[in-house]
TIMIDO-949030 format. One line per 2 residues: number of its first residue (from 1); their letters; for each residue x, y, z of C-alpha. Coordinates in nm, 4 decimals. Layout:
residues N
NUM) A) X Y Z | ...
***
This chain:
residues 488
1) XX) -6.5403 1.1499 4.3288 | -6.7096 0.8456 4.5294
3) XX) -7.0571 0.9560 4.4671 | -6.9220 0.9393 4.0397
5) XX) -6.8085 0.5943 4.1094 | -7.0747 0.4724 4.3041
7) XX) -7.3146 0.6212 3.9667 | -7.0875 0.4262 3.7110
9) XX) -7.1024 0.1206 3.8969 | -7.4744 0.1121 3.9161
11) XX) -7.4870 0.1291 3.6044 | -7.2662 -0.1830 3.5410
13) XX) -7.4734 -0.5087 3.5795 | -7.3408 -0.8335 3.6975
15) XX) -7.2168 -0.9739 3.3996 | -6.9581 -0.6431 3.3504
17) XX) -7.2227 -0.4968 3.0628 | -7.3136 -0.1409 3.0604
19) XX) -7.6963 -0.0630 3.1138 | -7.8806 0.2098 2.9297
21) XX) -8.1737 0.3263 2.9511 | -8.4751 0.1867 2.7283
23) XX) -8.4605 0.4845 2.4917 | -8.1268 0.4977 2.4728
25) XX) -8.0873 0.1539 2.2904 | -8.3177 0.2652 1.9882
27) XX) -8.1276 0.5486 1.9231 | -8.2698 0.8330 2.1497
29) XX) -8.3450 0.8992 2.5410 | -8.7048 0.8669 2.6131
31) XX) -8.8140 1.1202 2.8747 | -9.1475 1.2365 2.9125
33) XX) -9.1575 1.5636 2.6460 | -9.0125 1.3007 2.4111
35) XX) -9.2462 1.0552 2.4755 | -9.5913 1.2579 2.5157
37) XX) -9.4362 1.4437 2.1535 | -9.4179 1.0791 2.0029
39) XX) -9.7512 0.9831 2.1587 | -9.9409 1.3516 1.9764
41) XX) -9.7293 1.2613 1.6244 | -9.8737 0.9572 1.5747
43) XX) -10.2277 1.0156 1.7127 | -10.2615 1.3362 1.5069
45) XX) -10.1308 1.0992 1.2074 | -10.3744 0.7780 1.2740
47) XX) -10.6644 1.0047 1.3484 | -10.6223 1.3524 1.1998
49) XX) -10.6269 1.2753 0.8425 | -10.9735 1.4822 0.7914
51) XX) -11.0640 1.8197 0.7594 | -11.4196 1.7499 0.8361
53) XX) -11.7025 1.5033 0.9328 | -11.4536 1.3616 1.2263
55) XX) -11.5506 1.5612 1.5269 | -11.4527 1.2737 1.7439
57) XX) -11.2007 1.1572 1.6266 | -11.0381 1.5360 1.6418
59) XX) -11.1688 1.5343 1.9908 | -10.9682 1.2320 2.0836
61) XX) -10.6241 1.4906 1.9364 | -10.7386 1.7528 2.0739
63) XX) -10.7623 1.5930 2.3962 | -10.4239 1.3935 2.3722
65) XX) -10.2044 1.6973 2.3102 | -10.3124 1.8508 2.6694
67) XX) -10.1085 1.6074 2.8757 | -9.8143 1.7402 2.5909
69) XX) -9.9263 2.1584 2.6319 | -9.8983 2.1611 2.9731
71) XX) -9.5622 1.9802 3.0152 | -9.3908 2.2393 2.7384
73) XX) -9.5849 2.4876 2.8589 | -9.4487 2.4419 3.1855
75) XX) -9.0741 2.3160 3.1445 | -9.0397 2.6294 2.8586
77) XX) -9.1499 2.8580 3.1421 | -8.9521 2.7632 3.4574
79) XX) -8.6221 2.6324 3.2936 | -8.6319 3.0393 3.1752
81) XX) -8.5666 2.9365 2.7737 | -8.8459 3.1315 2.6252
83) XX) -8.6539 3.4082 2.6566 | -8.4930 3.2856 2.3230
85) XX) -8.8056 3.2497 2.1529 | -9.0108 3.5509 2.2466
87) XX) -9.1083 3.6549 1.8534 | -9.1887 3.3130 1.7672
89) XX) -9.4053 3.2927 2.1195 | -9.5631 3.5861 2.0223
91) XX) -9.6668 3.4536 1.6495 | -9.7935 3.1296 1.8136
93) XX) -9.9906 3.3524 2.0990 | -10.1290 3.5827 1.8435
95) XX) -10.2345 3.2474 1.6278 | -10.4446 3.0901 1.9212
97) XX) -10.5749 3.4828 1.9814 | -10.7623 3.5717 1.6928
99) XX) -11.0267 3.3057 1.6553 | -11.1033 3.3723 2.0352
101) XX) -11.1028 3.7232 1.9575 | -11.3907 3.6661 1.6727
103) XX) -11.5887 3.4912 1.9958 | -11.6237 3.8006 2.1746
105) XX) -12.0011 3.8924 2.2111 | -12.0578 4.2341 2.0908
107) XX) -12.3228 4.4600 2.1152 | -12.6402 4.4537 1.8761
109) XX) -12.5565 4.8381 1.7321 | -12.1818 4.7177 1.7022
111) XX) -12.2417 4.3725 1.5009 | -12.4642 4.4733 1.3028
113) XX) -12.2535 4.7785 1.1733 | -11.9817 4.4902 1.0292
115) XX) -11.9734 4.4613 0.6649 | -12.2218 4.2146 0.5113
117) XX) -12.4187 4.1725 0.8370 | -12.7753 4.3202 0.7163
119) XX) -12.9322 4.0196 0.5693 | -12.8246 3.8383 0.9205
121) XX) -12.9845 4.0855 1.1297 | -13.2984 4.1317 0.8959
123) XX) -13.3508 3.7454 0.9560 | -13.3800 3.7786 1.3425
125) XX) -13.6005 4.1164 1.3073 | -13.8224 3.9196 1.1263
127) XX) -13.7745 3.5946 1.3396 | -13.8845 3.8379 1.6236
129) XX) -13.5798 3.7481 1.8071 | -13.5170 4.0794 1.9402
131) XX) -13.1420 4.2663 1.9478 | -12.8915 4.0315 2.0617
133) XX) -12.5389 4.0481 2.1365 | -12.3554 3.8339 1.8734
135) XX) -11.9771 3.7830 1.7955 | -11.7802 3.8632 1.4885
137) XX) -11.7920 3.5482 1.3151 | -12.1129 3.4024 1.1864
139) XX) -12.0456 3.0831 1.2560 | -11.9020 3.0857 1.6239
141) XX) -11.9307 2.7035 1.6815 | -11.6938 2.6049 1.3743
143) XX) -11.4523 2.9239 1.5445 | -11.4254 2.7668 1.8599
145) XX) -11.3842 2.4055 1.6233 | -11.1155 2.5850 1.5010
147) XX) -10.9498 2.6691 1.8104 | -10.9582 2.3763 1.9886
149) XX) -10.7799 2.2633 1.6322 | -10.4645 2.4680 1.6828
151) XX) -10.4152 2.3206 2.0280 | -10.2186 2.0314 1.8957
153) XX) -10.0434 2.2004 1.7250 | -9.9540 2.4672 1.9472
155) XX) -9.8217 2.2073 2.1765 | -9.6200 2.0203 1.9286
157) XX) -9.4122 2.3945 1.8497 | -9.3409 2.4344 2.1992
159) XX) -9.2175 2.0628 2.2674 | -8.9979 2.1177 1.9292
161) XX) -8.8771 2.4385 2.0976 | -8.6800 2.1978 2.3904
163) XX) -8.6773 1.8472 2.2453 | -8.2611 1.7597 2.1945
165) XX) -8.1256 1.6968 1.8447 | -8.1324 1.3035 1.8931
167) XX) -8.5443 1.3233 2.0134 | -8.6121 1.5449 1.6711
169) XX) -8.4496 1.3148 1.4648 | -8.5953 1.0020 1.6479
171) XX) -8.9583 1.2152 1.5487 | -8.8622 1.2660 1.2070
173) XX) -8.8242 0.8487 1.1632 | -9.1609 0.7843 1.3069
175) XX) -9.2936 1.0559 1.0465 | -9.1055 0.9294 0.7625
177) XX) -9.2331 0.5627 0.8842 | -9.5931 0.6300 0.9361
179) XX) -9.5570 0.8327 0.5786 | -9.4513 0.4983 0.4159
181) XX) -9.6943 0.3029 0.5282 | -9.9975 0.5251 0.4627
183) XX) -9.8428 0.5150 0.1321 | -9.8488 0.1438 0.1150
185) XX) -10.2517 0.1480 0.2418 | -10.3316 0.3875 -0.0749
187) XX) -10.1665 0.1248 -0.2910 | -10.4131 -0.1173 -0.1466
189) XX) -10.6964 0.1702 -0.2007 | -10.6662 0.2087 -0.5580
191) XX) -10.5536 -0.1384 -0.6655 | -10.7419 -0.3770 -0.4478
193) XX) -10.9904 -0.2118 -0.2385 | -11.3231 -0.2807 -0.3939
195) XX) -11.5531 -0.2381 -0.0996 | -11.3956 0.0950 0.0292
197) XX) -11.3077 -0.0814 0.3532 | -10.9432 0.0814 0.3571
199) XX) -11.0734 0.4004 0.3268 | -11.0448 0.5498 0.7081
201) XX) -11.3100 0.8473 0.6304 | -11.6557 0.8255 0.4503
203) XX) -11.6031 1.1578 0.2543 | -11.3301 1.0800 0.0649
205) XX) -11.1532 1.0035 -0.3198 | -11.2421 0.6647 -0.3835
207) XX) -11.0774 0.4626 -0.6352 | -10.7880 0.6747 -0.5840
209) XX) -10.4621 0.6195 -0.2847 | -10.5289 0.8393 0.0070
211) XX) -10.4014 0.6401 0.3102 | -10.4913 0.7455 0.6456
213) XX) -10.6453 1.0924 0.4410 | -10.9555 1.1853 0.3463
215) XX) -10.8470 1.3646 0.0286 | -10.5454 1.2326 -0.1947
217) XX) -10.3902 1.5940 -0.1882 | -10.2772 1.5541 0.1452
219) XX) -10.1552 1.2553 0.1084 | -9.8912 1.4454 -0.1665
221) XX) -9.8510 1.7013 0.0565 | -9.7018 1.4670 0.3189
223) XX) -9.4432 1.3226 0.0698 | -9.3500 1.6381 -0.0225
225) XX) -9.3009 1.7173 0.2995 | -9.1008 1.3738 0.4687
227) XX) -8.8941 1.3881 0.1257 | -8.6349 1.6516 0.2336
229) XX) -8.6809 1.4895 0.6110 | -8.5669 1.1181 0.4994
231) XX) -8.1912 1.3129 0.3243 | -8.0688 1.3041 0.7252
233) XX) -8.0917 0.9001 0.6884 | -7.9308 0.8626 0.3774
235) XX) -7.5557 1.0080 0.4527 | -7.5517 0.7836 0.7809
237) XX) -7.2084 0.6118 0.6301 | -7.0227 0.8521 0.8080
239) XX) -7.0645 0.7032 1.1464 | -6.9281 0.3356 0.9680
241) XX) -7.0550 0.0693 0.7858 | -7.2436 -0.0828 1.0619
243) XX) -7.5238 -0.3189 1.0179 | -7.7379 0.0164 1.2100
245) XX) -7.6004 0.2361 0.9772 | -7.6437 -0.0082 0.6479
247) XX) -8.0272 -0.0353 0.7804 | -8.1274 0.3565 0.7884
249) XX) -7.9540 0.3404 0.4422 | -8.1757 0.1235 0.3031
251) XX) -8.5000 0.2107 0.4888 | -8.4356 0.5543 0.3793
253) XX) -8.3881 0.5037 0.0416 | -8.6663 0.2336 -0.0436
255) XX) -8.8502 0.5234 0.1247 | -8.7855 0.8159 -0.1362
257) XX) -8.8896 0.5070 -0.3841 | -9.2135 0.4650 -0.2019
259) XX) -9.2622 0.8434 -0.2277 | -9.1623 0.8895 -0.5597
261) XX) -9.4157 0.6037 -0.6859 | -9.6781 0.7646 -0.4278
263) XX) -9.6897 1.0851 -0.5941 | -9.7568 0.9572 -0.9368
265) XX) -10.0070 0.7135 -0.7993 | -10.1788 0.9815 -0.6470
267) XX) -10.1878 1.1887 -0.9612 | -10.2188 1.4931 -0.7826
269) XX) -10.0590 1.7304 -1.0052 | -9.8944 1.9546 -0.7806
271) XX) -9.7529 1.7340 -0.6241 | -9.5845 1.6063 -0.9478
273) XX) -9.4576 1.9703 -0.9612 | -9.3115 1.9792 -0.6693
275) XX) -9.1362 1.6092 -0.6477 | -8.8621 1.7860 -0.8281
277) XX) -8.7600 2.0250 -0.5807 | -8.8690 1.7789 -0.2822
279) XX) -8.6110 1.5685 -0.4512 | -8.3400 1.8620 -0.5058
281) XX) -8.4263 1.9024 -0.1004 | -8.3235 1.5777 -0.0228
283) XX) -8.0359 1.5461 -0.2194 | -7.8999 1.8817 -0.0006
285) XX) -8.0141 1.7985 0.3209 | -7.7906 1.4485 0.2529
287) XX) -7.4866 1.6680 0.1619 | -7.4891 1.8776 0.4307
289) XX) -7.5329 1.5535 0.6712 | -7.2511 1.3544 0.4871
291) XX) -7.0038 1.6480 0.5535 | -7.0888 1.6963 0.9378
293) XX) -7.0477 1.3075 0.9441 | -6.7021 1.3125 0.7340
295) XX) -6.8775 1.0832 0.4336 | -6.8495 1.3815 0.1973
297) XX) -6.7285 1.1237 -0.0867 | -6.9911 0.8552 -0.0648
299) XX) -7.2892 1.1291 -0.0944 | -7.2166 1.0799 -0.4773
301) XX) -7.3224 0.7433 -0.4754 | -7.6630 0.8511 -0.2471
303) XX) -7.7201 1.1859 -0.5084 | -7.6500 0.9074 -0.8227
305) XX) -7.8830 0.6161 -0.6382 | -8.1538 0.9179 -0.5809
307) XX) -8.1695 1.0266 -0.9679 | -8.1198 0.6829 -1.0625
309) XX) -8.4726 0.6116 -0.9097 | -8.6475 0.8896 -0.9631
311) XX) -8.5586 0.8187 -1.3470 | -8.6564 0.4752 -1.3564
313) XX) -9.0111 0.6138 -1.2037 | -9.0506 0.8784 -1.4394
315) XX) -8.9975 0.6524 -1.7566 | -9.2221 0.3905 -1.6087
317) XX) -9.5134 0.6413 -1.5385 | -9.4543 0.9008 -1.8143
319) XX) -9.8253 0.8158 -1.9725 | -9.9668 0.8501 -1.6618
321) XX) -9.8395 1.1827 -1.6190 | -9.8935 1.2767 -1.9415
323) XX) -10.2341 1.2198 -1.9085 | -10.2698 1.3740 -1.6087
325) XX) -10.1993 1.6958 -1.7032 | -10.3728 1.6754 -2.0222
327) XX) -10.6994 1.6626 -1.8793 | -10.9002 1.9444 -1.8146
329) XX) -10.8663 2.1127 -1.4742 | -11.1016 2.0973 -1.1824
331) XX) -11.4690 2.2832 -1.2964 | -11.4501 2.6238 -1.1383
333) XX) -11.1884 2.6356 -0.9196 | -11.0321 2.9565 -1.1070
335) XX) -11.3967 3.0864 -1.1546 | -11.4702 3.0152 -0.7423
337) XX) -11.1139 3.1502 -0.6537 | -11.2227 3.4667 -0.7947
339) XX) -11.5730 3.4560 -0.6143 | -11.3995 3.4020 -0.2948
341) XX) -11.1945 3.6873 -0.3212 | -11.4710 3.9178 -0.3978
343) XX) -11.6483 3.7956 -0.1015 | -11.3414 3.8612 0.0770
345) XX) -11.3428 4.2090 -0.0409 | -11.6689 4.2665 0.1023
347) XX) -11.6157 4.1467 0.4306 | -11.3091 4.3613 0.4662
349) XX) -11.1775 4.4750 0.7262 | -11.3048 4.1664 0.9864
351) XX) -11.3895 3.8510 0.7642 | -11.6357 3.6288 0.8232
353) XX) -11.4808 3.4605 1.1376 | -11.2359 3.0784 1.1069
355) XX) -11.4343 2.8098 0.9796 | -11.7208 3.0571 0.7978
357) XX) -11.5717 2.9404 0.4589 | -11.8659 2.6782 0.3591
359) XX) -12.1205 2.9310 0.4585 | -12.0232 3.2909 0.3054
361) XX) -11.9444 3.0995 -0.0199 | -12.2648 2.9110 -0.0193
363) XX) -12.4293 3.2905 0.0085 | -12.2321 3.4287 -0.2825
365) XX) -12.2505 3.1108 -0.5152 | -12.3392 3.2471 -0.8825
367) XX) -12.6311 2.9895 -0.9357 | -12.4594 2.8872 -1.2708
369) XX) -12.2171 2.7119 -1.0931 | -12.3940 2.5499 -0.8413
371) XX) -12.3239 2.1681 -0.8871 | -12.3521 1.8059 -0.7176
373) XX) -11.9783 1.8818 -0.6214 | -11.9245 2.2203 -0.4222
375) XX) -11.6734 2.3585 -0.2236 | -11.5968 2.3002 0.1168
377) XX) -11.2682 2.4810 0.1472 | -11.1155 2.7414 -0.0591
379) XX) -10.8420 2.4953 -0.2497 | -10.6022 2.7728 -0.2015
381) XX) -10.5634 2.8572 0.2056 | -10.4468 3.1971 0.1277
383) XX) -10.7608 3.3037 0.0208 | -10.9507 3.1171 0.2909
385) XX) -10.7582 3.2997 0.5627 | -10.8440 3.6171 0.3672
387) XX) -11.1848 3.5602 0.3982 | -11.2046 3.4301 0.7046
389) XX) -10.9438 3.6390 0.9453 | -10.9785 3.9493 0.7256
391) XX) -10.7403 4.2235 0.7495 | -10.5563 4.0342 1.1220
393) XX) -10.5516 3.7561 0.9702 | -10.3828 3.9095 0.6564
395) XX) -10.1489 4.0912 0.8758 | -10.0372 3.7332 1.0707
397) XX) -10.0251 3.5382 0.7767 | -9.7407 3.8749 0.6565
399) XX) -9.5462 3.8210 0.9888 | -9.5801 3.4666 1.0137
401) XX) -9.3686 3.4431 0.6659 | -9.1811 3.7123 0.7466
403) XX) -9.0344 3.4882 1.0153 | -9.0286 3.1833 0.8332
405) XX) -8.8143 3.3698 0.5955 | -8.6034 3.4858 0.7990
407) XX) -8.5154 3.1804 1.0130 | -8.4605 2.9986 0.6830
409) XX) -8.2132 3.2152 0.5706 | -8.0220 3.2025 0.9045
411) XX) -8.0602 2.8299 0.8841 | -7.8672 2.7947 0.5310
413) XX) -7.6307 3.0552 0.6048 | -7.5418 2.9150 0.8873
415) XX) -7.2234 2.6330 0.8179 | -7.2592 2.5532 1.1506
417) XX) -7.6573 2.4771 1.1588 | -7.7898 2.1142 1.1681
419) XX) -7.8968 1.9054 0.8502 | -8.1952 1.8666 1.0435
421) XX) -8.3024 2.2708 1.0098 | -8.2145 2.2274 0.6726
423) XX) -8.4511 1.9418 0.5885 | -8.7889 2.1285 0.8077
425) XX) -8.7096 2.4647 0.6089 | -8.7538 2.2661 0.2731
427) XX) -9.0272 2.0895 0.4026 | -9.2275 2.4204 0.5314
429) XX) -9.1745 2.5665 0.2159 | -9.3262 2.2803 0.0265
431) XX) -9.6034 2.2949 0.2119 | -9.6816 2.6602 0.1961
433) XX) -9.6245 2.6238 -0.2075 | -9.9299 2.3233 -0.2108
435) XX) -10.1148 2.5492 0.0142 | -10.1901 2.7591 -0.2936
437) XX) -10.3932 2.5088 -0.4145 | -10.5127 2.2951 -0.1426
439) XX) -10.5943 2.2978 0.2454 | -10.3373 2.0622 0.3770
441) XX) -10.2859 2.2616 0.6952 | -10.6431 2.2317 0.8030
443) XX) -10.6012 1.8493 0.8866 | -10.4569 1.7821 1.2244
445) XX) -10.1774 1.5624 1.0800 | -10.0178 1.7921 0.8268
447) XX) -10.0811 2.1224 1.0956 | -9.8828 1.8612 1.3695
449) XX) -9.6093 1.8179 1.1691 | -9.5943 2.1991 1.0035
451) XX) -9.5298 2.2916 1.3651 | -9.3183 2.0382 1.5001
453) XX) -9.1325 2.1448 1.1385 | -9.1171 2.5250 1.3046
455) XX) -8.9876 2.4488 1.6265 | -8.7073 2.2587 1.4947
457) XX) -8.5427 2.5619 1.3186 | -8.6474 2.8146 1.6111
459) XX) -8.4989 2.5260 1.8619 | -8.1966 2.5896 1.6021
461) XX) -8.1106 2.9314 1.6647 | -8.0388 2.8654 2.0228
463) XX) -7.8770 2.4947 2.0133 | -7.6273 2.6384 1.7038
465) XX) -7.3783 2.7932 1.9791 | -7.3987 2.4924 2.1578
467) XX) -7.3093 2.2693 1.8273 | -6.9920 2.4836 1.7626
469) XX) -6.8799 2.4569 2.1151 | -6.8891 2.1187 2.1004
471) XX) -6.7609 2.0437 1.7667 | -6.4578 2.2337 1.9520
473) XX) -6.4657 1.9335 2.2207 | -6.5127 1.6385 1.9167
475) XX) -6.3231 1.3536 2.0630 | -6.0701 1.2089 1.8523
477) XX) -6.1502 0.8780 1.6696 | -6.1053 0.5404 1.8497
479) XX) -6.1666 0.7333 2.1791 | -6.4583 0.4958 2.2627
481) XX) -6.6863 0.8334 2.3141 | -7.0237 0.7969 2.1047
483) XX) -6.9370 1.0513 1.8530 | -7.3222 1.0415 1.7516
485) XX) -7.3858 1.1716 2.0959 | -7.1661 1.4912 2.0558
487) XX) -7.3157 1.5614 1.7027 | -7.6410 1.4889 1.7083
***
């Protein structure tokens, strides 16, 4: 009982007031997996925008989410806690597995007996380069590249695995934050960027808003995604009209605005698609928030303010979109979706090893459609995986949805279960649905946040218990106990 006191008091300054820690004023404790997660979410976001022609800038990710691996890696293993997360360790282990498995030198007799190896090892007969031992994937270089890539990401799932309720949702501001003002740089791109000096990669869609992207599909992609996530901010009138609370209000809705003029300016036309159910998302996630937070009757007004918007932006930009999807679509992509699938056929059962894509399709190009523009991804990942992982990376992709599924049912059964698992299960299902036609998961920032999306609902299953008891414990109003705190 002394030692307690002599803790509370030392925590009193002079002047009577109550010191907190740093992190603790902003919202959130700061401890080290908090801050070294904060630290990988924005790098990944500032410099991770490419899929391509950035090697060092992906080296300086790569090399920031060690620091971030190891402390997860080790805190998951000692505290004991992934024994609640031994299928979802085994997905991720299996992940980083494959590629490494495609690196394994194999015999001259045993290569060269893989499908669609004979023109390869006619080339170094003829070279005179004797019988070597080679790996499974043709291109090993871009399969270690690829490797190295799911590092940050693999450390982002298993920080997301421990990180507290209050740390995710201090993540899911930065996200939505960085989000609006990449938004606000493509506004600059396509309006008043003559020069190209906005543009943070030299491949990229000039002319049109990508903000910290390369391509202008991502860019959608990432709305889509921090739509759902910015619902959690927009029931906050349950904890009181406080000038705080009044301020996430606002921030979050002038960002769905942002978002919703964002994905018409991009013009990206799946993205158009999917702003509707993005918005539906949102509109949920804020319900289920304003009943944990007892403002069940003001998430009207936030579900009227949200169509209200989202009106206004459609009648402004009808012609736009009209346009949009009057014009023709992109030259070949049905015609090279049904090349790469051939090709993917023929490589059966192995593939062509991770990061092969640019050259098997360059091999199996019908010269009629060779043009100035070509292909350096698949525009559908399914497909790419297909080809690349083969018949493994078939069966992973099977059990990796197979698990999403089924944690996102258990999330929205679950009365119990966080807003916050909510919003990530919308927001992983948007993203696999652009996936079809795009490659947003092979930049570092969208694969980041795709995981830190994942360990939030598998962090879920275990911290739901732990909700319920505590709800049990909720102190009664005017108690002077931060009722945030309990309900994070």
């Amino acid at each position: 009982m002394v030692e307690a006191r002599k803790k509370t008091r030392s925590r009193v300054s002079a002047g009577g007031r109550q010191q907190r820690p740093l992190g603790q004023r902003f919202g959130m404790s700061i401890d080290l997996l908090t801050g070294l997660s904060l630290a990988l979410a924005a790098t990944s976001f500032l410099l991770g925008g490419a899929s391509r022609e950035n090697e060092g800038l992906l080296a300086v990710v790569e090399l920031s989410a060690l620091p971030l691996l190891c402390v997860a890696g080790g805190r998951l293993y000692l505290s004991g806690q992934w024994r609640n997360h031994i299928a979802a360790l085994l997905l991720m282990g299996a992940v980083l597995l494959l590629p490494l498995i495609q690196l394994i030198p194999l015999p001259y007799g045993v290569w060269t007996a893989l499908p669609q190896r004979e023109a390869l090892a006619g080339a170094l007969e003829a070279a005179g380069a004797g019988r070597p031992w080679a790996p499974l994937s043709l291109t090993p270089e871009f399969t270690l590249a690829v490797f190295l890539g799911l590092l940050p990401p693999a450390a982002m799932f298993l920080a997301a695995l421990q990180l507290t309720p209050r740390a995710q949702r201090g993540i899911v501001g930065v996200y939505i934050a960085l989000a609006a003002v990449s938004v606000l740089i493509g506004l600059f791109q396509a309006f008043g960027d003559l020069s190209g000096a906005l543009y943070p990669y030299k491949t990229t869609n000039y002319g049109s808003p990508v903000g910290l992207f390369a391509n202008r599909n991502h860019l959608a992609t990432l709305l889509l995604a921090t739509l759902p996530l910015a619902g959690l901010f927009l029931a906050e009138t349950g904890s009181g009209q406080t000038d705080r609370s009044k301020l996430v209000i606002a921030g979050a809705a002038l960002f769905t605005l942002i978002a919703l003029v964002g994905l018409i300016a991009i013009e990206s036309r799946a993205g158009i698609l999917l702003a509707g159910p993005a918005l539906i998302a949102l509109l949920l996630v804020a319900r289920k928030t304003g009943r944990r937070r007892g403002s069940n009757g003001r998430w009207h007004l936030v579900a009227g303010g949200a169509l209200a918007m989202a009106s206004v932006v459609v009648v402004f930009a009808i012609e736009p979109i009209l346009k949009r999807f009057g014009a023709p679509p992109e030259v070949g992509r049905a015609d090279a979706w049904q090349t790469i699938a051939q090709a993917a056929g023929a490589y059966m059962p192995f593939g062509g090893g991770f990061g092969a894509f640019d050259t098997v399709y360059r091999s199996v190009e019908p010269l009629s459609r060779v043009a100035p523009n070509y292909f350096n991804h698949a525009h559908n990942d399914y497909l790419e995986l297909w080809l690349e992982g083969g018949l493994l990376g078939l069966l992973l992709l099977l059990a990796a949805l197979v698990w999403l599924g089924v944690e996102t049912v258990r999330t929205w059964r679950n009365r119990e279960g966080s807003a916050l698992s909510l919003a990530v299960t919308a927001s992983i299902a948007l993203v696999l649905l652009h996936s079809a036609v795009d490659y947003p998961l092979r930049t570092q920032t969208m694969a980041v946040l795709f995981a830190f999306c994942c360990g939030v609902i598998a962090n879920g299953r275990v911290l739901s218990p732990e909700r319920r008891r505590s709800r049990r414990r909720r102190p009664p109003e005017g108690s002077g106990i931060d009722r945030e705190n309990v309900e994070a």
